[in-house]
C-alpha positions, 0 to 999 in steps of 0.5 A, a space after each residue: 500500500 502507498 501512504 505517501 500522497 505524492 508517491 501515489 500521485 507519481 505512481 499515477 501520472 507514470 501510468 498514465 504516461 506508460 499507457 499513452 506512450 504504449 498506444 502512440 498518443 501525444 499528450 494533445 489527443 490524450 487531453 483531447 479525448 479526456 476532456 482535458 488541457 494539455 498542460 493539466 496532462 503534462 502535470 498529472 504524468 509529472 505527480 505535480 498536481 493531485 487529480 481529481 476522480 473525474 478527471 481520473 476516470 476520463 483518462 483512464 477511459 481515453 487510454 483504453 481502461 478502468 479508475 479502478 486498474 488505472 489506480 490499483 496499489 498492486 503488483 500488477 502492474 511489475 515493476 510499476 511502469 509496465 500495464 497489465 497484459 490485459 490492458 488493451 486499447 479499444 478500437 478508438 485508440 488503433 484506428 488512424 
């Protein structure tokens, strides 16, 4: 379990980050999709700015998953930056 709020937070923003970098978006169509600004993204991957649960939920849905599997304290995602093999991007993400 993660106690530290900021570590949580970069544990967050580097998932996020891995996610997009894994499915070839830039920040600009990631933001877009989330409903989001580009710098709000930048921040959120940095764990420079807390994000709320909303916003959270959006993103997670843009990149192709759940709050929940986005924001699980688990060792599914070993060693912390790679997803899950289960995690797949939705038609919307390999479409061009």
């Amino acid at each position: 379990m993660i106690e530290d709020e900021a570590a949580f937070l970069q544990m967050v923003g580097m998932r996020i980050r891995v996610l997009r970098i894994r499915f070839k978006l830039t920040q600009e169509r990631t933001s877009k999709r989330a409903g989001m600004s580009r710098a709000v993204l930048g921040a959120f991957e940095r764990g420079e700015a807390g994000i709320d649960a909303i916003r959270l939920r959006r993103l997670a849905h843009a990149l192709g998953g759940t709050l929940p599997a986005l924001v699980a304290e688990s060792d599914e995602w070993a060693p912390g930056v790679h997803p899950p093999a289960w995690w797949e991007p939705p038609d919307h993400l390999t479409r061009r």
